[in-house]
MDTraj code that builds the backbone (N, CA, C; nanometers):
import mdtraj as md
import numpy as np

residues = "UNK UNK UNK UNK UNK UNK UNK UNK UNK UNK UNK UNK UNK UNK UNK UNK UNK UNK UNK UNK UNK UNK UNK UNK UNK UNK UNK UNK UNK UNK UNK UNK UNK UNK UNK UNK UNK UNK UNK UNK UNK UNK UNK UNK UNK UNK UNK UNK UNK UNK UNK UNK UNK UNK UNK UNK UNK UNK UNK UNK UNK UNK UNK UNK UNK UNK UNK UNK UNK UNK UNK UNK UNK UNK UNK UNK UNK UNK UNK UNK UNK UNK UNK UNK UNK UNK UNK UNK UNK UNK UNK UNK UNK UNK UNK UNK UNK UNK UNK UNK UNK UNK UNK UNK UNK UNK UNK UNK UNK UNK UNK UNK UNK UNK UNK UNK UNK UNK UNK UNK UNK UNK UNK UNK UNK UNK UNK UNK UNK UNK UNK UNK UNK UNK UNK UNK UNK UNK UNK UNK UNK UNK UNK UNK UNK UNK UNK UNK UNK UNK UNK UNK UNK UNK UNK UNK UNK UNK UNK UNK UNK UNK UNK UNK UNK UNK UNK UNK UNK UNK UNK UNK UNK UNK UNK UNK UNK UNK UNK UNK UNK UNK UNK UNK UNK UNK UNK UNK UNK UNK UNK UNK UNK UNK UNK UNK UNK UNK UNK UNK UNK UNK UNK".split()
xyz = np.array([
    [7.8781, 8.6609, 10.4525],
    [7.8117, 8.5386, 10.4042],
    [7.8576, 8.4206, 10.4897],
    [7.7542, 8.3381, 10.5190],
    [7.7854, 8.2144, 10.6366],
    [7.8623, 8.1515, 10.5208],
    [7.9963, 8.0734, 10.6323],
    [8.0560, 8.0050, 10.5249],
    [7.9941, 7.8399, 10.5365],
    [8.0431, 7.8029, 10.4101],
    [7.9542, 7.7090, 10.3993],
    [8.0726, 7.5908, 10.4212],
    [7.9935, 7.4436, 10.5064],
    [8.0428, 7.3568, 10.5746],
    [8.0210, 7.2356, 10.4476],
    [8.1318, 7.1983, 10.4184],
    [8.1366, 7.0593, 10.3692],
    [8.1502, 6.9813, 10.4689],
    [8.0348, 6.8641, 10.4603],
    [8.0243, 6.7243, 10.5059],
    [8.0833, 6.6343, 10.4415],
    [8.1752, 6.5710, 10.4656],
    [8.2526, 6.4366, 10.3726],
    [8.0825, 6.3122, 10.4442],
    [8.1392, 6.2318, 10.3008],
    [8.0611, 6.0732, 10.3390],
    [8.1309, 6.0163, 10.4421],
    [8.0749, 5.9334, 10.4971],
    [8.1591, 5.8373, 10.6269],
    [8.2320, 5.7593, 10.5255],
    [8.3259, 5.7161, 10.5650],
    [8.3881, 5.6109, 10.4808],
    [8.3691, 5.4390, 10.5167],
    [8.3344, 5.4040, 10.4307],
    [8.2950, 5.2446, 10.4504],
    [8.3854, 5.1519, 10.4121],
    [8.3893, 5.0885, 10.5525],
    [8.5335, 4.9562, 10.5829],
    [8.4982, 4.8121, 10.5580],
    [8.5679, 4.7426, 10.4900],
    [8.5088, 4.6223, 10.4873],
    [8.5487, 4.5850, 10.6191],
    [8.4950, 4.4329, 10.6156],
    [8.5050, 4.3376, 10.7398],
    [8.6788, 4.2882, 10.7449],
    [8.8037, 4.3071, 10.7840],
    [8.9131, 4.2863, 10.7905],
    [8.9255, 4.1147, 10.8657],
    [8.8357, 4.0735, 10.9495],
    [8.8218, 3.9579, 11.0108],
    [8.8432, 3.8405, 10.9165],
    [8.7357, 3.8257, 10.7957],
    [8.8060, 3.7015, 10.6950],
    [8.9555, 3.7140, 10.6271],
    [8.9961, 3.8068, 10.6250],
    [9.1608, 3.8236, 10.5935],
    [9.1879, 3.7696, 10.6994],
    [9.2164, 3.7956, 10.8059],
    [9.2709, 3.7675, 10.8901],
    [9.2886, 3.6488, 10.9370],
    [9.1700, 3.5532, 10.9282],
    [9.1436, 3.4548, 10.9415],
    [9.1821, 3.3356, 10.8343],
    [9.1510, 3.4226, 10.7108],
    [9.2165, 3.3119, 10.6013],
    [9.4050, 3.3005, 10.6202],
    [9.4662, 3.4248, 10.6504],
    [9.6286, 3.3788, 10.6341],
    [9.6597, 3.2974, 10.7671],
    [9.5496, 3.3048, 10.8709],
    [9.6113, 3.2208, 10.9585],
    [9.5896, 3.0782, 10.9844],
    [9.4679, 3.0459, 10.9051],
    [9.4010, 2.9110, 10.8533],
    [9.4809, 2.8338, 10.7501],
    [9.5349, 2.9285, 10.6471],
    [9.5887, 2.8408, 10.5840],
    [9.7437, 2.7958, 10.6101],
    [9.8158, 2.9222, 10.6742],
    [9.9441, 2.8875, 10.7372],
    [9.9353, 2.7687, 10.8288],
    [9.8366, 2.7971, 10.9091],
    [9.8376, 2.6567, 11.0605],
    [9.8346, 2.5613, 10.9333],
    [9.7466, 2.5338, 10.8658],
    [9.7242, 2.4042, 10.8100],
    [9.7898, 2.3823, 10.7260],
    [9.9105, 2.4311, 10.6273],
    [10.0249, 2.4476, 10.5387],
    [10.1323, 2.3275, 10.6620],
    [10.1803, 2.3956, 10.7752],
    [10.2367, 2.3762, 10.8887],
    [10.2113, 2.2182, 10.9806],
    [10.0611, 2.2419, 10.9985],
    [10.0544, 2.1239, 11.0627],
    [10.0517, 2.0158, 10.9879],
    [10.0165, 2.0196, 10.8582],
    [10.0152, 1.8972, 10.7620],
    [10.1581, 1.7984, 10.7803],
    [10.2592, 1.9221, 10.8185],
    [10.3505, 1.8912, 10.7789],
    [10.3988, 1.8026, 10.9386],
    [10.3778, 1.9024, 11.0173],
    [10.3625, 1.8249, 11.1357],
    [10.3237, 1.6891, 11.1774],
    [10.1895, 1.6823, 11.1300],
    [10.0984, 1.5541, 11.1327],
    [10.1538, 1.4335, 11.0252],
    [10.2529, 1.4330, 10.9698],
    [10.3317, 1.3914, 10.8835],
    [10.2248, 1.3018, 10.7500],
    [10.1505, 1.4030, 10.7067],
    [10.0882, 1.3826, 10.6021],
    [10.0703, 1.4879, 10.4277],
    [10.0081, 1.3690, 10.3337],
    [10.0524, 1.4446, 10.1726],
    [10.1796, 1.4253, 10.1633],
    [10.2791, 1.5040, 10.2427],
    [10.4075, 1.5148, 10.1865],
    [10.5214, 1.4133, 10.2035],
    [10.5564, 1.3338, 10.1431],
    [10.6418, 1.2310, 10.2091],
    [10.7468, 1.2713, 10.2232],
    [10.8424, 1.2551, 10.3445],
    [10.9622, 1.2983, 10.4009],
    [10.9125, 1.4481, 10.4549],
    [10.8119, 1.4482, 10.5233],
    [10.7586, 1.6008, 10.5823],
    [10.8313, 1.6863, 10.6409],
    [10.9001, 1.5660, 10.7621],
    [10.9979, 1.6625, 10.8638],
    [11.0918, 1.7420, 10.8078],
    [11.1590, 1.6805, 10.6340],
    [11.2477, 1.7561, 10.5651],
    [11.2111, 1.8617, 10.5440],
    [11.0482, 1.9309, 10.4840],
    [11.0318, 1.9662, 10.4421],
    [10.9378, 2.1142, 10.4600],
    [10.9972, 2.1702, 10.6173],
    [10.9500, 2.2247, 10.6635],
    [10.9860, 2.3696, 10.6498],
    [11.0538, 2.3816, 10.5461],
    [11.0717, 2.5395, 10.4933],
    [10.9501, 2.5660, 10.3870],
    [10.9212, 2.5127, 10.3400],
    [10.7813, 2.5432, 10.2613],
    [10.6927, 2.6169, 10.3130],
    [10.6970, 2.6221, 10.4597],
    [10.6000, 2.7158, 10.5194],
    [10.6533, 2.8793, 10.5246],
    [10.7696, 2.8743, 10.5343],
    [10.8026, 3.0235, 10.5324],
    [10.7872, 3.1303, 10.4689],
    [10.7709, 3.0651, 10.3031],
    [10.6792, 3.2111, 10.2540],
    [10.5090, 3.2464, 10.2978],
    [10.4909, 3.2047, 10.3313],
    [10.3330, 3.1477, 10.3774],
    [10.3762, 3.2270, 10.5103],
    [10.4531, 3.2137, 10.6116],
    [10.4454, 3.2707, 10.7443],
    [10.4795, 3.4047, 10.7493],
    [10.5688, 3.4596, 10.6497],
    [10.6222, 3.5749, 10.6481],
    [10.4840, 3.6824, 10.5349],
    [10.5039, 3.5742, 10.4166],
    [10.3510, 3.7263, 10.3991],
    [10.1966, 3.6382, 10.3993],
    [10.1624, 3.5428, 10.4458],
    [10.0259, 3.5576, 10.4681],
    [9.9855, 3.5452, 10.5850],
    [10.0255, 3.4344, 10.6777],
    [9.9754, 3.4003, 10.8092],
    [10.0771, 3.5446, 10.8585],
    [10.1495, 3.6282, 10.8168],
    [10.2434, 3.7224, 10.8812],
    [10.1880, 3.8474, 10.8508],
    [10.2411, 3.9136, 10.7084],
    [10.1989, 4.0400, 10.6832],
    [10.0569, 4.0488, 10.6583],
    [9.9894, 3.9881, 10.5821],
    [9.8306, 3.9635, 10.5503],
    [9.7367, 3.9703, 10.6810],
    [9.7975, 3.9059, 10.7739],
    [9.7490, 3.9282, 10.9426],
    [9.7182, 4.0436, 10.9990],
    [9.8587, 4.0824, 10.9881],
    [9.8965, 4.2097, 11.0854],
    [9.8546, 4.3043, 11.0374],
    [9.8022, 4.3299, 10.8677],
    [9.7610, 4.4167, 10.8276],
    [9.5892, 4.4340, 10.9047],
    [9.5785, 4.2856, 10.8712],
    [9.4109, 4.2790, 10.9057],
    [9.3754, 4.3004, 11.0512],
    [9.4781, 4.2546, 11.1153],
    [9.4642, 4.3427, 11.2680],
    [9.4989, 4.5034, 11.2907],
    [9.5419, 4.5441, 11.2554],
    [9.5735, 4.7363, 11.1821],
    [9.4089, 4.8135, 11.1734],
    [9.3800, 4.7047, 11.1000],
    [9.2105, 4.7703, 11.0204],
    [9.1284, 4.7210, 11.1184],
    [9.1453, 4.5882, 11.2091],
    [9.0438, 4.6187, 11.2880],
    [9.0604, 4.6554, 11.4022],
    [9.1896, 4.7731, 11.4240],
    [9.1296, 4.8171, 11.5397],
    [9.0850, 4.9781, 11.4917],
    [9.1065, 4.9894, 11.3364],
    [9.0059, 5.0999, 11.2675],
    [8.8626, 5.0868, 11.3109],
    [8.7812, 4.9470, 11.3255],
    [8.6937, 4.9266, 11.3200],
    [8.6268, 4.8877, 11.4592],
    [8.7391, 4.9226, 11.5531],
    [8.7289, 4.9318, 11.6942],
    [8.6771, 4.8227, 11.7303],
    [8.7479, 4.7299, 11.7012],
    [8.7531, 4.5544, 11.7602],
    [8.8842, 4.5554, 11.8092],
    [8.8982, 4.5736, 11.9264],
    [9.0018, 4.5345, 12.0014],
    [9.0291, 4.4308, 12.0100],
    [8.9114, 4.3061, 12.0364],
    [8.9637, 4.1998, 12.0438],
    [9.0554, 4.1118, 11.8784],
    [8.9637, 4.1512, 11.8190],
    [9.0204, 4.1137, 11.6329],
    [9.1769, 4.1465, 11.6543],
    [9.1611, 4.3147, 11.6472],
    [9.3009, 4.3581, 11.6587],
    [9.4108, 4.2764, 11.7228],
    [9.4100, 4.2740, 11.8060],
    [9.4935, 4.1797, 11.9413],
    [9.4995, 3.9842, 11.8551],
    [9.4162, 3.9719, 11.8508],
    [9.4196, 3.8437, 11.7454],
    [9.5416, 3.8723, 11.6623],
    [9.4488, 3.9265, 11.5294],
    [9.5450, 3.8835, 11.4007],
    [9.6814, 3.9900, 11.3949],
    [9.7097, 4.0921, 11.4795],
    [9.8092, 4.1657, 11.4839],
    [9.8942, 4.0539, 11.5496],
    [9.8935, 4.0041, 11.6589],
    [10.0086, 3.8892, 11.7587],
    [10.0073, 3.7664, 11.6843],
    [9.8937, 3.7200, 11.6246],
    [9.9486, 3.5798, 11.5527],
    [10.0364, 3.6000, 11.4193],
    [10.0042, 3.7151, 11.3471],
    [10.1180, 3.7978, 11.2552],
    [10.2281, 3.7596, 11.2959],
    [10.2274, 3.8565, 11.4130],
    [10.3710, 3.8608, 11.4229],
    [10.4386, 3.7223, 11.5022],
    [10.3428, 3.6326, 11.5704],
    [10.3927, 3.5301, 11.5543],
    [10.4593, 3.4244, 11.4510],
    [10.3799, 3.4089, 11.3472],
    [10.4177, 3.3534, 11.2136],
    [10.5193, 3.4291, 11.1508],
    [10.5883, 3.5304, 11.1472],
    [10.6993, 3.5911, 11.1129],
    [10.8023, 3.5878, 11.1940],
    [10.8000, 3.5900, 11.3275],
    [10.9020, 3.5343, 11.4305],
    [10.9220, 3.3174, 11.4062],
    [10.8399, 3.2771, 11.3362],
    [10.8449, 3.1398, 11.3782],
    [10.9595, 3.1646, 11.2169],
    [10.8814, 3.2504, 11.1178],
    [10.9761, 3.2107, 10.9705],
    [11.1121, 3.2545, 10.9900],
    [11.1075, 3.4138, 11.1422],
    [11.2962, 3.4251, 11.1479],
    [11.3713, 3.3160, 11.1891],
    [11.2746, 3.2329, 11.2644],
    [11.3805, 3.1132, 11.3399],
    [11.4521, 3.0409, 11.2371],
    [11.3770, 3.0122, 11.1477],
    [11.4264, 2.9027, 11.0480],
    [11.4459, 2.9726, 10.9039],
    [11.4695, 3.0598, 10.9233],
    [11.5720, 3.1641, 10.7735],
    [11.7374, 3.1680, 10.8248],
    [11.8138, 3.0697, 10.7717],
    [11.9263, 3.0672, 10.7993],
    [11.9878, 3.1927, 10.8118],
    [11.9396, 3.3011, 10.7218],
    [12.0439, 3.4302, 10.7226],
    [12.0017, 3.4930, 10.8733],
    [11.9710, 3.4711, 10.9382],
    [11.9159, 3.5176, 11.0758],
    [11.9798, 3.4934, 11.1742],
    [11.9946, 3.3314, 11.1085],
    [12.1164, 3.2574, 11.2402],
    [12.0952, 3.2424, 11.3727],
    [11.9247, 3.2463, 11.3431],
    [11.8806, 3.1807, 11.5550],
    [11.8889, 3.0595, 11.5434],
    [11.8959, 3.0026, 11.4591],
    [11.8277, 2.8434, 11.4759],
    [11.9944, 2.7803, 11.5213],
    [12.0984, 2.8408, 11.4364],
    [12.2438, 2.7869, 11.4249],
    [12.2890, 2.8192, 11.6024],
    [12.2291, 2.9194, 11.6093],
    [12.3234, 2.9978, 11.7660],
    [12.2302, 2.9147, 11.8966],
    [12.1788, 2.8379, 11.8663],
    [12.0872, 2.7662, 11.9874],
    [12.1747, 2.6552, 12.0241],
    [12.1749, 2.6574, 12.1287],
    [12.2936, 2.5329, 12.1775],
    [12.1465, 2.4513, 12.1638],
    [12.0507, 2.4094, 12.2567],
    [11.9020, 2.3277, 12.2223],
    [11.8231, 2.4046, 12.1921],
    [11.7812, 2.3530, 12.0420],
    [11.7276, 2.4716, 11.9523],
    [11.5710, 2.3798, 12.0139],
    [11.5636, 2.2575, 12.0221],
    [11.4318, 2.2503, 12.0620],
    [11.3290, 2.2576, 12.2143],
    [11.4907, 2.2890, 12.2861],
    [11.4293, 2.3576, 12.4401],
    [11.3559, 2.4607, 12.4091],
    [11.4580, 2.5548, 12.3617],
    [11.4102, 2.7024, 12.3310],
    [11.2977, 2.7096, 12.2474],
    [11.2398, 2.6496, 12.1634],
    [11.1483, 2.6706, 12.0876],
    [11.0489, 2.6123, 12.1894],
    [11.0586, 2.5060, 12.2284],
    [10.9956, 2.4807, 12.3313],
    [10.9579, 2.5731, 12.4411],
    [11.0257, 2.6595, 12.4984],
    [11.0435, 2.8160, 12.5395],
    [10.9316, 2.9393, 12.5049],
    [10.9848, 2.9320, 12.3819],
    [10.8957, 3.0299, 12.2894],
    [10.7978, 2.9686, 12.2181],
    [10.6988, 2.8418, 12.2276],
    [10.5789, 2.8011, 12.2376],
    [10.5079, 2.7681, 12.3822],
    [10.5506, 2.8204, 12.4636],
    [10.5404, 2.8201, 12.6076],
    [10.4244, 2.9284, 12.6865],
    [10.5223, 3.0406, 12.5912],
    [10.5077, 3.1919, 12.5863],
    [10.3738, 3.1993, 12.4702],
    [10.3585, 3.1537, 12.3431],
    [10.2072, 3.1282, 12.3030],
    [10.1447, 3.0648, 12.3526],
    [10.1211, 2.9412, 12.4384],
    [10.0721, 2.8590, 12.4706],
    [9.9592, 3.0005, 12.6072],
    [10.0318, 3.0153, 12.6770],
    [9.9847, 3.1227, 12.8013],
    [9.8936, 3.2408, 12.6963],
    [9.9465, 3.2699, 12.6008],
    [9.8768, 3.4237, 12.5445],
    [9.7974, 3.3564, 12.4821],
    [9.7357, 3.2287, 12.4124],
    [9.6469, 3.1677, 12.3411],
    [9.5370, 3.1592, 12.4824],
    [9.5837, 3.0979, 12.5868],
    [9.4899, 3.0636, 12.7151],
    [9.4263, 3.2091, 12.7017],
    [9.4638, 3.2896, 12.7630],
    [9.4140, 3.4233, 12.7619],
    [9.3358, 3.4647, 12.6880],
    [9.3267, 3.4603, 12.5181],
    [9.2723, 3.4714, 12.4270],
    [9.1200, 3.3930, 12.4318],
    [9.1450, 3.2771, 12.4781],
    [9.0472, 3.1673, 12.4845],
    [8.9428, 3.1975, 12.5604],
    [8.9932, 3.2817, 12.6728],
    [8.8948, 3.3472, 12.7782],
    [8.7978, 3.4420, 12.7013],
    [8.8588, 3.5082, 12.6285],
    [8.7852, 3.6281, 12.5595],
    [8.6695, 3.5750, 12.4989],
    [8.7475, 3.4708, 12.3905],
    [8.6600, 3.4191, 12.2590],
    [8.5276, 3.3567, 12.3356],
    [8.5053, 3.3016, 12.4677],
    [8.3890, 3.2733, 12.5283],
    [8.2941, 3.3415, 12.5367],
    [8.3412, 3.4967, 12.5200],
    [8.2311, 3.5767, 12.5580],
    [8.1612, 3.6292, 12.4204],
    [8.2280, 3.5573, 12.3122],
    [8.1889, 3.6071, 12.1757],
    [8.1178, 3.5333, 12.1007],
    [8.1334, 3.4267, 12.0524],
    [8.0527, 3.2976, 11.9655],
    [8.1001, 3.1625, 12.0513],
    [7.9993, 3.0620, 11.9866],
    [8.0710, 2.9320, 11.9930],
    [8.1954, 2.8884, 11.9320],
    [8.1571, 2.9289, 11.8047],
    [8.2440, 2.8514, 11.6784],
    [8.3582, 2.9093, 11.7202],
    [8.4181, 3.0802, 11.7823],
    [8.5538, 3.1349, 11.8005],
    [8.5705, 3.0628, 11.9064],
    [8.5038, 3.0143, 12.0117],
    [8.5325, 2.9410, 12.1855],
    [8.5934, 2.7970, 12.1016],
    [8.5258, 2.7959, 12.0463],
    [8.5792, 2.6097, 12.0286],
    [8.7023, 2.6013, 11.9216],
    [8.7591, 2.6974, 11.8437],
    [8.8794, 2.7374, 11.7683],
    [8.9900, 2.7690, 11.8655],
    [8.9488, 2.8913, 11.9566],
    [9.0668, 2.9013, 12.0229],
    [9.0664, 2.7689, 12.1366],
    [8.9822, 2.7031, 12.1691],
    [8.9659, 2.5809, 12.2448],
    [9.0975, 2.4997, 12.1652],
    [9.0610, 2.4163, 12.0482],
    [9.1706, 2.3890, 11.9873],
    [9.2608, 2.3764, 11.9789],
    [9.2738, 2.5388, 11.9512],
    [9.4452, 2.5753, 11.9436],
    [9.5157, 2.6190, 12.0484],
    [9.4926, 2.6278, 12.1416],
    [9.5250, 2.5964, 12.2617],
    [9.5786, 2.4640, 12.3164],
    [9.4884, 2.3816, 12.2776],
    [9.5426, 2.2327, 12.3123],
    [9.6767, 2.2116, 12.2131],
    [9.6564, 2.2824, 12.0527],
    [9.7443, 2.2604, 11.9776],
    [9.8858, 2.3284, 12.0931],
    [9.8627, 2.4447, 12.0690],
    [9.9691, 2.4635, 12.1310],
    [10.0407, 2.3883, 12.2299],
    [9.9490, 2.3649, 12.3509],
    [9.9882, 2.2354, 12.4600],
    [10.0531, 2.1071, 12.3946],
    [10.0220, 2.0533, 12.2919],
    [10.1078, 1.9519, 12.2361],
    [10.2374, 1.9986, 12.1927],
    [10.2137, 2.0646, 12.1051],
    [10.3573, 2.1311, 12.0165],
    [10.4867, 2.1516, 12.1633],
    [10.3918, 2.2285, 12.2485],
    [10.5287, 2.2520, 12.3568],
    [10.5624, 2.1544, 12.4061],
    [10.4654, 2.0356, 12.4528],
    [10.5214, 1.8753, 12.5037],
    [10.5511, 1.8606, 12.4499],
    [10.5889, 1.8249, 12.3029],
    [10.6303, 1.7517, 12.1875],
    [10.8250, 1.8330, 12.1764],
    [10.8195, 1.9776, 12.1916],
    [10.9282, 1.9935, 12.1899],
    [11.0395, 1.9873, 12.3353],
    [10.9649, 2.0317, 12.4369],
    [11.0404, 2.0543, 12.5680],
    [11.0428, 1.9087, 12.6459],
    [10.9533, 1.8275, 12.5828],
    [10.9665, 1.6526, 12.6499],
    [10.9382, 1.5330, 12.5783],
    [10.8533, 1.5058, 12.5396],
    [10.8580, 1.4082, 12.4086],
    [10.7997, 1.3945, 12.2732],
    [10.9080, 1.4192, 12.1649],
    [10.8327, 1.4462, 12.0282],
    [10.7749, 1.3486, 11.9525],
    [10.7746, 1.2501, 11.9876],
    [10.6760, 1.1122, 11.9582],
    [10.6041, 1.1041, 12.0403],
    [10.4577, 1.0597, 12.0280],
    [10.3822, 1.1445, 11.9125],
    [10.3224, 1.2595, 11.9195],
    [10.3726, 1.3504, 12.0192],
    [10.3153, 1.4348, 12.0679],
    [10.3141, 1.6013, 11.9700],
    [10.4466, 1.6225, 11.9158],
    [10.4840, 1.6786, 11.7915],
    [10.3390, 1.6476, 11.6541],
    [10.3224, 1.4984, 11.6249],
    [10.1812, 1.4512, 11.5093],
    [10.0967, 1.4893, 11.5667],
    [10.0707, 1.4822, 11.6915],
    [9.9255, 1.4981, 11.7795],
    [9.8945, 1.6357, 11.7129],
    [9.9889, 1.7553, 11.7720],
    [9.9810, 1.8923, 11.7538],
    [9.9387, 1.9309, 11.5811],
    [10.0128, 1.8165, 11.5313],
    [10.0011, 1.8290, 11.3908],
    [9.8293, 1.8326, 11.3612],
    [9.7644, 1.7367, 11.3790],
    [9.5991, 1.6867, 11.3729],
    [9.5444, 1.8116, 11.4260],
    [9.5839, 1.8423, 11.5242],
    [9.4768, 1.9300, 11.5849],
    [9.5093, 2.0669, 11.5362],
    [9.5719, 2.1285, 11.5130],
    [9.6713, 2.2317, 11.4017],
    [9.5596, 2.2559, 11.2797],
    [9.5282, 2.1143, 11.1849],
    [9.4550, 2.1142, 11.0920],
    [9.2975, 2.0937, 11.1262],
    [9.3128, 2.0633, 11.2497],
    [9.1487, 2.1515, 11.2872],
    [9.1241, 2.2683, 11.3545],
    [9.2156, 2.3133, 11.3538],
    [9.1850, 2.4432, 11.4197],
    [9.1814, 2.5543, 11.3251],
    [9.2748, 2.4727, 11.1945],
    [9.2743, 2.5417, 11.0592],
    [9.1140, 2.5286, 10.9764],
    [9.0468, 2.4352, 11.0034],
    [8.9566, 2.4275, 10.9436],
    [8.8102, 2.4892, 10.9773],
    [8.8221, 2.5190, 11.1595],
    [8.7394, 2.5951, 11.2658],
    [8.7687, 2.7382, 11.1616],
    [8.8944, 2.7841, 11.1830],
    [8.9115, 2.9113, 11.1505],
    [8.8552, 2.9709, 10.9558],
    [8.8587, 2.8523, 10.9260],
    [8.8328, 2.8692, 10.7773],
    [8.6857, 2.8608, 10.7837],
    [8.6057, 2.7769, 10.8370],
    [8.4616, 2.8028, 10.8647],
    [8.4101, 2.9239, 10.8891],
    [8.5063, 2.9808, 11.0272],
    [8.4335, 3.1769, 11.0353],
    [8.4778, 3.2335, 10.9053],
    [8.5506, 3.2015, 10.8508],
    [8.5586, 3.3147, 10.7775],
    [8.4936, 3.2729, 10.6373],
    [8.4564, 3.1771, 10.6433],
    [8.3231, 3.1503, 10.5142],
    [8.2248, 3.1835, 10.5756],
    [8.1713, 3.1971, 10.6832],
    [8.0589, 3.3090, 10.7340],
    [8.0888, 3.4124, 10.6827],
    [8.1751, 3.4992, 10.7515],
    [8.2027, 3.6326, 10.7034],
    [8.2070, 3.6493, 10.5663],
    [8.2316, 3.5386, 10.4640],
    [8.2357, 3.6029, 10.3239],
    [8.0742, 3.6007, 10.2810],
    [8.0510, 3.4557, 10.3216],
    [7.9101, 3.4807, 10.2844],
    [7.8513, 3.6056, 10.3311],
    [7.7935, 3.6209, 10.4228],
    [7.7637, 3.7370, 10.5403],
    [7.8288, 3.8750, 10.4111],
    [7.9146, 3.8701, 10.3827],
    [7.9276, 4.0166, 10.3126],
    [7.8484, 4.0145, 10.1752],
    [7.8776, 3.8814, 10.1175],
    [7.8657, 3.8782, 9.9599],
    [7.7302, 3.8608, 9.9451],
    [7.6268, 3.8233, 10.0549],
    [7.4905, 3.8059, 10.0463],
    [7.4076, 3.9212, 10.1326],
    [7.4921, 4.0546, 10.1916],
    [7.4315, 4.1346, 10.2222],
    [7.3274, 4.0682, 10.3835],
    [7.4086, 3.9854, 10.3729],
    [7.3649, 3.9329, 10.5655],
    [7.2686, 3.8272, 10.5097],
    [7.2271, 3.7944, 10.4323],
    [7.0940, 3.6894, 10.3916],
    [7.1596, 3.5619, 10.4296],
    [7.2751, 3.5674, 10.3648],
    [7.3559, 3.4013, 10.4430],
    [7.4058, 3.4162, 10.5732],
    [7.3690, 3.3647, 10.6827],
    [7.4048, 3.3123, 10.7802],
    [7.4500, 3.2070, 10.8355],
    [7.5760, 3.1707, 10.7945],
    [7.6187, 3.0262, 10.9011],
    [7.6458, 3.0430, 11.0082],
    [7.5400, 2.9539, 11.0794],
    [7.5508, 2.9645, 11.2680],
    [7.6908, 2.9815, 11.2912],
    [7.6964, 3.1040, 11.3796],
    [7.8535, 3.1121, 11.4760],
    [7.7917, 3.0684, 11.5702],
    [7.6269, 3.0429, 11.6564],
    [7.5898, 3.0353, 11.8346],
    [7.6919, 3.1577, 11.8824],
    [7.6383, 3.2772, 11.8477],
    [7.6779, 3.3389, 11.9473],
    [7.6511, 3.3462, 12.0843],
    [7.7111, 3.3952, 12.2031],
    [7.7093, 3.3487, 12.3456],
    [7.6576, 3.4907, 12.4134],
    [7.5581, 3.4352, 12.4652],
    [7.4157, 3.5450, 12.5865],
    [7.5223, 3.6388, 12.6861],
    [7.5547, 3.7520, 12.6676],
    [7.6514, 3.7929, 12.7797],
    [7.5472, 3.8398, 12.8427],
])
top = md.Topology()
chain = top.add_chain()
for i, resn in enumerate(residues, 1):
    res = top.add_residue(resn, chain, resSeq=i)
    for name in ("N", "CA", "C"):
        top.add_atom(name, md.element.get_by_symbol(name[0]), res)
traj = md.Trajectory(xyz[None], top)
């Protein structure tokens, strides 16, 4: 007797991209608020507030969502929210005292300056990509790119006002990124009927 072949169903993935996008939207903008020295009065004090936020949303919530999309064979996604993960969890080891990088830095703001240097170059790179994909991702990583470019002037040469600058543009790059991913929710929850323009780009 022919044996008989079970077919499984394909299994169906959601879109991992609005995760991804929301922990890193709301971390930048948790962060830069604080930067941009606004809402919170005495901000600069008050810059551990971001660390649960960096370690599980802009961190683990990320990296997960970059995991799944390279299930979904988006390399580029993947490469996104997997490295800014683990960026936002390297920024929360700096400043978790039990870690003791921040204490062992003879110039803790060279070095950070250093190691926003090193994002600043892998964001450029990124930026290249996002051109070949939508507008709305070209003009986000556009952004944050520049963000980055401030943040590193602000730490490696002058943090007035160049440190607030980074701050402003931080919370728009948070707000770029929160836009795609209210596409994408719409886009799921309306079965594609809602469309907010991304202008995607003619390759």
């Amino acid at each position: 007797m022919a044996e008989q072949v079970k077919t499984e169903p394909p299994v169906t993935l959601g879109d991992p991209g609005p995760l991804g996008l929301s922990g890193f939207a709301l971390t930048t903008f948790v962060l830069s608020a604080l930067n941009a020295e606004i809402i919170v009065p005495n901000a600069s004090q008050n810059h551990a507030i971001v660390i649960g936020l960096a370690i599980f949303y802009g961190g683990l919530a990320q990296l997960l969502a970059g995991m799944w999309e390279y299930r979904t064979g988006n390399t580029f996604g993947a490469t996104v929210f997997s490295s800014y993960g683990a960026f936002w969890m390297s920024l929360a080891a700096i400043s978790i005292p039990a870690f003791n990088i921040k204490a062992s830095l003879h110039d803790a703001e060279a070095a950070i300056g250093l190691f926003l240097i090193g994002w600043t170059i892998f964001t450029a790179l990124l930026t290249i990509g996002a051109f070949r994909i939508n507008g709305a991702l070209a003009l986000t990583f556009t952004v944050l790119l520049l963000t980055f470019i401030a943040l590193t002037y602000g730490f490696l040469v002058n943090p007035v006002p160049w440190k607030r600058i980074g701050g402003w543009l931080g919370i728009l790059t948070a707000a770029l990124a929160w836009y795609i991913m209210l596409a994408g929710i719409l886009r799921s929850v309306s079965g594609g009927a809602i469309q907010l323009p991304l202008f995607p780009i003619k390759k």
